[in-house]
N, C-alpha and C positions, 0 to 999 in steps of 0.2 A: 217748674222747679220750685218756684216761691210757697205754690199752691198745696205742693206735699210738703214743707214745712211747716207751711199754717195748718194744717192737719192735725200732724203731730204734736203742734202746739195745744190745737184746741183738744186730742184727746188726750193729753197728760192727766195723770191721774190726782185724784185729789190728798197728797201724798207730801210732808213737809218735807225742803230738803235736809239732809243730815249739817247738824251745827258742829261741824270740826274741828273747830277751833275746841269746844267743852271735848270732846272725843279726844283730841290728842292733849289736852290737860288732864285729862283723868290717866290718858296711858300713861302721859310723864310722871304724875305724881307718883304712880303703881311702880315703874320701872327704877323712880327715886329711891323708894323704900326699898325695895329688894336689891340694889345696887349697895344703898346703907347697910343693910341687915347682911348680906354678903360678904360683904367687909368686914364685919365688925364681932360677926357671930360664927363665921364660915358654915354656912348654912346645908343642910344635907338636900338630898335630891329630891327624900318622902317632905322634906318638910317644905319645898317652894310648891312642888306637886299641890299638897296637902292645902295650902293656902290661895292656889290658884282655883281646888275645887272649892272651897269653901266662897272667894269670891264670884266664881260660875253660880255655886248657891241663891248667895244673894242677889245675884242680878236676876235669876227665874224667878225668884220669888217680889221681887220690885216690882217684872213683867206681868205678875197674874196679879197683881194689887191694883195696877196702873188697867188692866184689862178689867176687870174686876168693875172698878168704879166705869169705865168708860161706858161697860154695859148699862150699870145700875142708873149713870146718866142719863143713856138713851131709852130705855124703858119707864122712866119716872112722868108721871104725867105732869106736860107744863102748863104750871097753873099762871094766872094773871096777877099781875104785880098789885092791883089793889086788894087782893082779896087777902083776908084774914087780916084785916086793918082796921 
């Protein structure tokens, strides 16, 4: 039994785990605003809609920035630290 969890230990993948804690701060802050703005503006259904794609928006476009660079890291040839010194 020990033996198939050292398994599974050793083939876990090379994969950070999710930081929670920032994930359910950024929910609260989002859930904040629209709680405020709800209250305060009675807000229509197109316009939370409207602002929930717009932040889907933003988060693809963070995603393929963050992708983006990741490639342009792994494809850049790594030079030696003394060179061009």
């Amino acid at each position: 039994m020990s033996e198939e969890k050292d398994k599974k230990e050793e083939a876990k993948p090379d994969v950070p785990e999710p930081r929670w804690n920032v994930i359910n701060e950024l929910y609260d802050g989002f859930d904040k605003v629209l709680g405020d703005k709800q209250d305060d503006e009675k807000l229509t259904f197109f316009e939370i809609q409207a602002s929930i794609m717009m932040l889907t928006e933003k988060v693809n476009q963070e995603k393929l920035s963050l992708f983006m660079q990741y490639v342009k890291d792994e494809h850049s040839p790594k030079l030696p630290d003394s060179m061009y010194r």
